[in-house]
Structure formats: C-alpha cells, structure tokens
C-alpha positions in Angstrom: 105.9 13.3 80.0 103.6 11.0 81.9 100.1 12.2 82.4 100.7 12.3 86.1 103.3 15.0 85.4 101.3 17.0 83.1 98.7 17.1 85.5 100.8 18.1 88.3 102.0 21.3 86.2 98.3 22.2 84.9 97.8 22.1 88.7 101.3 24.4 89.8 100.2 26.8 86.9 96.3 27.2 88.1 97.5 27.7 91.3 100.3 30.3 90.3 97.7 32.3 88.2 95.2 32.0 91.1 97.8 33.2 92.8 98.9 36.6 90.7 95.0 37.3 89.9 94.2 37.2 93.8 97.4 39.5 94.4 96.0 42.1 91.8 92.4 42.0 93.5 93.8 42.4 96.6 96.1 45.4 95.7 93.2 46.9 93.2 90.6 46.5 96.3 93.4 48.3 98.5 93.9 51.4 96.4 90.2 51.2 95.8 89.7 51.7 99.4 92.9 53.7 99.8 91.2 56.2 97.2 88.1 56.1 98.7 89.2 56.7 102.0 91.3 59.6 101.0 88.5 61.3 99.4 88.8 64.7 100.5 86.4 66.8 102.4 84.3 70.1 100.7 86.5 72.2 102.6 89.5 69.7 103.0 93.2 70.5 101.9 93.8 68.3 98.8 96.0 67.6 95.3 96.2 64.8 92.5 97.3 61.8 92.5 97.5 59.9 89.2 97.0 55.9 89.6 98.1 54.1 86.3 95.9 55.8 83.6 93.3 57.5 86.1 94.2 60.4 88.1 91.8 62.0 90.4 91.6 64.3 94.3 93.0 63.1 97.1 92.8 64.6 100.9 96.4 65.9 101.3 96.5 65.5 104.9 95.3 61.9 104.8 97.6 61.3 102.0 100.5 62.7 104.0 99.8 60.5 106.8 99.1 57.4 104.3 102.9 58.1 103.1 103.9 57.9 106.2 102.8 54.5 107.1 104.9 51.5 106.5 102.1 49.7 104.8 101.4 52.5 102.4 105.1 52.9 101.1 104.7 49.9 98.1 101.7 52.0 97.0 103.1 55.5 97.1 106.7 54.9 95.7 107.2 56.4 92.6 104.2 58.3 92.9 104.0 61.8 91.7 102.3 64.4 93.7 101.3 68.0 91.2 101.0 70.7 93.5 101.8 74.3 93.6 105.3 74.1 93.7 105.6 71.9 91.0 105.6 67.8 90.1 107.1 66.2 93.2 108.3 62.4 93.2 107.5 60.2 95.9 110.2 58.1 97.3 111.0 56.2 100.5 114.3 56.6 102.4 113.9 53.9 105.3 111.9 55.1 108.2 111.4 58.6 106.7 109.3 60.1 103.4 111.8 61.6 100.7 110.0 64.3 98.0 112.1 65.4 95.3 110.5 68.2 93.0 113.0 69.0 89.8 112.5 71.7 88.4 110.2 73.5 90.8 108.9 77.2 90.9 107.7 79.2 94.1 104.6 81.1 93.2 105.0 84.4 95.1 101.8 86.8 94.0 103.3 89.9 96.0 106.3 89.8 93.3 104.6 89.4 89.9 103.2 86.9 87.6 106.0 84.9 87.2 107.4 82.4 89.5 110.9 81.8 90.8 112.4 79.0 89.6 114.7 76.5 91.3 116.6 73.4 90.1 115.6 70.8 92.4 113.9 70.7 95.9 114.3 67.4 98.3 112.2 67.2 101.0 113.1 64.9 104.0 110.6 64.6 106.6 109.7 61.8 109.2 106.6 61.1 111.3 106.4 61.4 115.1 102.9 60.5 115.8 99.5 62.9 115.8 100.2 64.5 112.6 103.5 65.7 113.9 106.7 65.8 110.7 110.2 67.1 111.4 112.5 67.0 108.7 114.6 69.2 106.5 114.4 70.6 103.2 117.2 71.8 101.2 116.7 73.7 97.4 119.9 73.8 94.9 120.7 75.3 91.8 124.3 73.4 90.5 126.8 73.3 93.3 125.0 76.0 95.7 122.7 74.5 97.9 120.2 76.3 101.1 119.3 74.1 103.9 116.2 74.8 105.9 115.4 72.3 108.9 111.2 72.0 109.3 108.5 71.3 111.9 105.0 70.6 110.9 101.9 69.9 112.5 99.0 68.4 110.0 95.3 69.4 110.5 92.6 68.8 108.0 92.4 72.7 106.2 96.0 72.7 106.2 99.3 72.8 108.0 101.4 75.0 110.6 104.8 75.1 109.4 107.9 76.2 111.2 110.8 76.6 109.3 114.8 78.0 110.3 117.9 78.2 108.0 120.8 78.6 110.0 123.3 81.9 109.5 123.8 81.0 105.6 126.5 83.2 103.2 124.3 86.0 101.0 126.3 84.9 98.3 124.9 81.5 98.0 121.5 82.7 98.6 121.7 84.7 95.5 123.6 81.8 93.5 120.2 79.7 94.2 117.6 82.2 93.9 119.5 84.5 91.4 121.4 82.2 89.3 119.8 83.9 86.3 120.6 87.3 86.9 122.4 89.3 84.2 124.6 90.3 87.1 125.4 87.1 88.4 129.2 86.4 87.2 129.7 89.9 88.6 128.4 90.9 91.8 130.6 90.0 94.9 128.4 89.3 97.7 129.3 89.2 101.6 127.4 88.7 104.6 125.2 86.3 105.8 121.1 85.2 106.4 119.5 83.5 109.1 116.1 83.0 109.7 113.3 81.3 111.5 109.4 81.9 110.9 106.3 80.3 111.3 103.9 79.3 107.9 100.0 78.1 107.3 99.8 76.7 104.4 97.8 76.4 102.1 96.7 79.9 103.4 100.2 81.0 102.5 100.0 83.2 105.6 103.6 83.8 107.4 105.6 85.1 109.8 109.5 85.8 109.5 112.5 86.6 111.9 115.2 87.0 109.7 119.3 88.0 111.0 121.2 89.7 108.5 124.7 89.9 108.9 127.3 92.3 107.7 125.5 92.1 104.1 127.9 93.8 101.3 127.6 93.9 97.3 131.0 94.6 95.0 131.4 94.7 91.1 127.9 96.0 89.8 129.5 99.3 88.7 127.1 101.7 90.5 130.1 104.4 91.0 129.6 105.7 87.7 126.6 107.3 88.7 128.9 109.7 90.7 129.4 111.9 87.6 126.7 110.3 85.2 125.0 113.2 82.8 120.9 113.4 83.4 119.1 112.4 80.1 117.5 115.5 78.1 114.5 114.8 79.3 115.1 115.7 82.6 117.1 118.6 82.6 114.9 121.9 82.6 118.7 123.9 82.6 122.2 122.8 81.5 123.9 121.4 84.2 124.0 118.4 86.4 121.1 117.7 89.3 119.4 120.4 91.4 121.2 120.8 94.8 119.9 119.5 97.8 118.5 122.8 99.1 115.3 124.0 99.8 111.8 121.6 101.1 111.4 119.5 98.2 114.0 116.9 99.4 113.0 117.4 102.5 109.3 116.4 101.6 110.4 113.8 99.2 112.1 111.8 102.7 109.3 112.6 104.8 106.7 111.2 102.1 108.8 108.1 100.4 111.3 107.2 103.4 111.0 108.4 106.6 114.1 106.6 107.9 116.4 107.2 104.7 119.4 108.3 106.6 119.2 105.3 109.0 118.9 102.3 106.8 121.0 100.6 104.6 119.5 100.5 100.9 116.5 98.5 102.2 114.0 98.4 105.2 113.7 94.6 106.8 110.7 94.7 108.7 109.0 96.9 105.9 110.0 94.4 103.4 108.4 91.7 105.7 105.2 93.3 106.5 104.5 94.3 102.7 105.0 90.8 101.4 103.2 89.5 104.3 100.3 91.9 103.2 100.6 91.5 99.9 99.9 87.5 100.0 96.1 88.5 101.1 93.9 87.4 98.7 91.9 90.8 97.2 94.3 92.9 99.2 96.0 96.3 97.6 99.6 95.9 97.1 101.8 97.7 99.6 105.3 99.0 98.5 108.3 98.9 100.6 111.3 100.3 98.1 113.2 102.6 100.0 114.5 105.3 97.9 117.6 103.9 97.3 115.7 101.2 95.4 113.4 103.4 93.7 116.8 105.0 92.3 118.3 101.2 91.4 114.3 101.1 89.6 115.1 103.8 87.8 118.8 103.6 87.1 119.8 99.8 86.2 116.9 97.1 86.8 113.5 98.7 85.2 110.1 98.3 87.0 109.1 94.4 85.5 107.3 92.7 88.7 109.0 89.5 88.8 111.7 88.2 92.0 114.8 88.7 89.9 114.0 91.9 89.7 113.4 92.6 93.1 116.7 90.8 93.7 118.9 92.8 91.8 117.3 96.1 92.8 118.2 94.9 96.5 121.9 94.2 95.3 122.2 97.4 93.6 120.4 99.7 96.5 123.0 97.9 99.0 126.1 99.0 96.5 124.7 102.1 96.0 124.5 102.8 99.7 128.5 102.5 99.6 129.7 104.1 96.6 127.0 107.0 96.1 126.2 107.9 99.6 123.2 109.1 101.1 123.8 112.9 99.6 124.0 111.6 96.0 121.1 109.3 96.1 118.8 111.7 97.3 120.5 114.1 94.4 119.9 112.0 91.5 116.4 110.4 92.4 115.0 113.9 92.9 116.9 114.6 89.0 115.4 111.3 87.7 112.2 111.0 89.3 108.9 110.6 86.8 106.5 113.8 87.3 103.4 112.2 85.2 102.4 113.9 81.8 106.4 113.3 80.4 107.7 115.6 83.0 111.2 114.0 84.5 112.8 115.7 87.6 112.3 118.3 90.7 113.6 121.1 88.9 111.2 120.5 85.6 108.7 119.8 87.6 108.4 122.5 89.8 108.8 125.0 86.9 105.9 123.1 84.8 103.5 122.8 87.4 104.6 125.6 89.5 106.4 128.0 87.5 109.4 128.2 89.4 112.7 126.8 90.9 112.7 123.7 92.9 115.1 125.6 95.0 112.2 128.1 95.5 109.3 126.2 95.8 107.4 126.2 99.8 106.8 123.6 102.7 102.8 123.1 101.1 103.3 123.0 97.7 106.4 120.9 97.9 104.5 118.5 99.9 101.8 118.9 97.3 104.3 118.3 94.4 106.3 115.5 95.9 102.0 114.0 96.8 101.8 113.5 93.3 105.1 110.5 92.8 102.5 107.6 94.1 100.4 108.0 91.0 101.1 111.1 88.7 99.4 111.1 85.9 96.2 109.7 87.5 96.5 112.8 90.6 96.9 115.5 87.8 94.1 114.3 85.8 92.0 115.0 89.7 94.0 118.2 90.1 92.8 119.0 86.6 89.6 118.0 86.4 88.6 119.3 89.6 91.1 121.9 90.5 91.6 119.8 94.3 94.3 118.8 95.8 94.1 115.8 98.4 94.7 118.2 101.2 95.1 114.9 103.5 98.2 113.6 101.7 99.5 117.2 102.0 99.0 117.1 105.8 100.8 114.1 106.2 103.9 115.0 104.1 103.7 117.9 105.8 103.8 116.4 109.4 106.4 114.7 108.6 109.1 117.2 107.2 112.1 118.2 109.1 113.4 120.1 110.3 110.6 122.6 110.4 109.9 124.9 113.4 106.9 125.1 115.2 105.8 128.7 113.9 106.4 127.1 110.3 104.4 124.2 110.4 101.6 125.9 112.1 101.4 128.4 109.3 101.8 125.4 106.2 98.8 123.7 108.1 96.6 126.8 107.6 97.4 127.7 104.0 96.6 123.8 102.9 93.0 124.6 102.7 93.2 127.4 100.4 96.2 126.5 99.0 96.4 126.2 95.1 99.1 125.6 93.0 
C-alpha cells in the first residue's frame, strides 16, 4: 500500500473514533443532564431508575413526561422502572409509551400482608399535552384478560387517575385475580362488573362506582350445610342448631348486619367505604363481612388476611345466599359463632355466661351477649376484671332490634344501667 493510502486510512480511522468518542460524550453529557434534571424534589413523587451499573432517584413525574418525548425514547427503551407494583419494562410503541410489568403484585394493605399477584400488566398510554395521558391498561393471567381504559393528569406529588372497565363477565374477573384459588376448576360464575372511579396516587386514595350485574356462583358445594352436624364443641345439648326464636338473633342482625334480609351475601357500598378507609395510613381497620361471610369465615375459607381469601369468602356468601337461605344462615352462624374463652355457639353461650337457654335469654342481656362477638375474649377479661359492661354498645344493639314495641324498648333502656349478667 502506498504511503498516501495508508495515510488516508490512519486519517478515516481518527476521524471514525473521533467520531464514536464524541457520540459517547454527547449521550453521557445527556443522561448526565437528563439525571440531573430529573432529580426529584424533597417532597416530589419519585422511583429508580438504573443507568448501566449505577442506579439512583428519579422525579416520577418528570420522568413520565421525559418518556413521553420523542427525543427521550433512545434513552428510556429498555429501561426498567421498580415501583410498587413490581419491575416494569419501558418500551416504545410509535407515538405512544408501552409499560409491561410481568409478574406484578398489587399491594392492598386493607387485605393483609400479602399481595395479589398477576401474570403480566401492559400499560398503553399516550401524551396530550400539560401533563395530560389517556391510555388503557389491560392485566391477564393465561387466556383471561381485564381491560381498563385510563385518564391521568400529572402533578408534581402525584397523579389523579380516572379509571373505567366496561360491563366485564365475573367469571373472568375471578380467572385473573383468583386463578389460584383451591376452588377455581370448580366454581361456576355468572354475572358481570363494571366500574368507573377516580384514584390519587401515590396517596392510594380512591373512589369507586361499581355496576354489578346478575352476579351468581355454582359448584362450591355449600348445600351440604343444609343438614351438616355442629362440631362437639358447640353443642351444649344433642341436637342440631338452636331455633331462630327468641332476641338473640334478633340482636345478632341488629349488631353485625342491619340489612341482612335485603342484601345478597355482601354489602357494595360497605365493602367500598371500608377498603377506602382501610388504605389510611394509621387508621383502624373497619370490617364490612356481612353475616353471610362471617359464616363462609367460619365454615369453608378460615380467617387468613390475604385477597384470595376475601375472594372466595365472597363466592361462597353469594352461593350460600341461594342454597341455604336467609333462615339457615342466621341458624348456623348463631350455632357456630366463637363466644371467647373456648365457648362456641348461642345456646352454650347463653348457658355459660348466663345460665340459661338462648331461647330464654332478654332484649338487654342478649344485646349484651351478642356485644361481646367484636372482641370476646378481650370484653370478658373487662367484664371480669371490672364487673362492667359497655353499657353504650348495649344501647346501640338495643336501638336497633326489631321488632320491639315501644313499651319494650323503653323498659330494656332503663334496666341497662343496673343491668348485670
């Protein structure tokens, strides 16, 4: 090669690798200022992004809207974001972001310790200027697959979310969010869920308008219950469960589930306004089990706090509604019902801390009796250690029992105060 030649490739090669090292300062100085600029704020909404070996904070609502720029989509692709819901995976779907999270878990603190857990999540969302995304969302678990259409409007703390899920069949709801139940292969589920409500995240602060339609379980088996035999511990005689006489059932409604006779196995907008208080950070937990589902509690799915759990009890308090009937229910939860200190059942309770029938026990101390369900064995250590009762509680069961005429309840409110069992 002449030495004109040679020179001419020493000169194409410095200028090629002038070429790739100013390329790599240029994109190391634009994630440098990318990074920097994306530093969040004390108070600032943020995660993690991991940059080759380094990983550090980001600002999540600049980082949203840095994904969302054309420029920024040869630095983001590929990316992996690690938030709450699990590792999601940055990709770019022409004019719109793409998130795909697989596995991915839902955190819900209301319902226990452990998450629910979901195959795969995409997320499809597109920009419309001023921090303004629309998109759609849609979580599967093998075939089944919910769809959820989303509006959000980005400000620095945080983001207000609107979400809606069009009239969607039960029965894939539960084949995504309960594909690991033991009663999965078996239940036959009907109906159908729709939904719109309103989110601030990362607050985790909602709102929910939910439609259910004609919503119907098959094949768990609860029938048998019809003629099932109590346990020994609860029987205080031979037989079957205490009849429905008498003002213990009737206090048992008035202090667990005012609107038993109405609903069907479960209470919407109590189930909505407990999980909805439960999400407060430092705030008591609320309940919202009708009885219905304190009897699937105590008959098939155990008291674990986890969502499958509080799945399946649903799907069993809906069956039960059917099979048992309203009659039976109230039968076998007053039969079944822990009394604190090993006691088990109306009738063994009533003779243990009353020393008589359940069948013959009064307005005020069945109030009292049925007071003591929330929290037995902590309300008879009280009763014992003091010899009080919590007089309010009593009032309050008692204002709500019916029937009761006028005369009656006039006379139950002036024995609470003196009252003893």
């Amino acid at each position: 090669m002449s030495l004109k030649r040679r020179t001419l490739l020493h000169r194409l090669v410095f200028m090629l690798a002038f070429a790739t090292l100013a390329a790599l300062a240029f994109t190391a100085a634009l994630v440098a200022v990318a990074l920097q600029a994306l530093t969040p704020e004390p108070d600032e909404w943020r995660t993690s992004i991991r940059v080759g070996p380094w990983q550090r904070e980001v600002s999540l609502p600049g980082l949203i809207r840095w994904a969302a720029h054309p420029l920024a989509a040869p630095l983001l692709e590929g990316r992996t974001l690690h938030g709450r819901w699990g590792d999601w995976r940055l990709l770019r779907a022409g004019p719109q972001l793409q998130a795909v999270c697989a596995p991915c878990w839902l955190q819900i603190d209301a319902l226990g310790p452990t998450p629910l857990q979901l195959s795969s999540a995409r997320l499809l969302a597109q920009h419309e200027g001023a921090g303004r995304f629309v998109g759609n969302m849609s979580l599967a678990e093998g075939t089944q697959q919910v769809d959820l259409a989303f509006s959000a409007q980005l400000q620095r703390r945080g983001a207000d979310v609107r979400l809606s899920m069009p009239a969607t069949p039960m029965a894939t709801l539960v084949g995504v969010f309960g594909h690991d139940l033991p009663e999965a292969a078996t239940a036959q589920v009907g109906g159908t869920l729709a939904f719109v409500a309103t989110a601030r995240w990362p607050d985790g602060t909602w709102q929910a308008r939910p439609v259910i339609s004609d919503f119907s379980v098959d094949g768990l088996g609860t029938e048998r219950l019809l003629s099932v035999q109590l346990p020994p511990a609860c029987r205080a005689t031979a037989g079957d469960a205490p009849p429905l006489g008498g003002w213990l059932p009737r206090a048992l409604v008035a202090a667990e589930d005012a609107r038993f006779y109405e609903h069907p196995g479960y209470e919407l907008d109590q189930l909505l306004a407990a999980g909805a208080h439960n999400q407060r950070e430092g705030a008591p937990l609320r309940g919202a089990s009708t009885l219905t589902q304190q009897l699937a509690k105590l008959t098939m799915t155990g008291d674990d706090r986890n969502p499958a759990r509080k799945l399946r009890e649903l799907l069993y308090a809906v069956e039960m509604e059917r099979t048992l009937g309203k009659a039976r229910i109230l039968q076998l939860y007053l039969a079944l019902a822990p009394w604190g200190d090993g006691v088990c059942g109306a009738e063994r309770a009533a003779q243990v801390y009353l020393g008589k029938s359940a069948s013959k026990v009064g307005p005020v101390s069945a109030a009292w009796l049925v007071s003591l369900l929330r929290n037995p064995d902590a309300q008879l250590q009280h009763y014992g250690q003091l010899k009080d009762i919590d007089r309010d509680r009593v009032r309050q069961i008692l204002a709500g029992m019916r029937p009761m005429s006028a005369a009656q309840r006039a006379l139950a409110n002036e024995q609470v105060a003196e009252w003893l069992p």
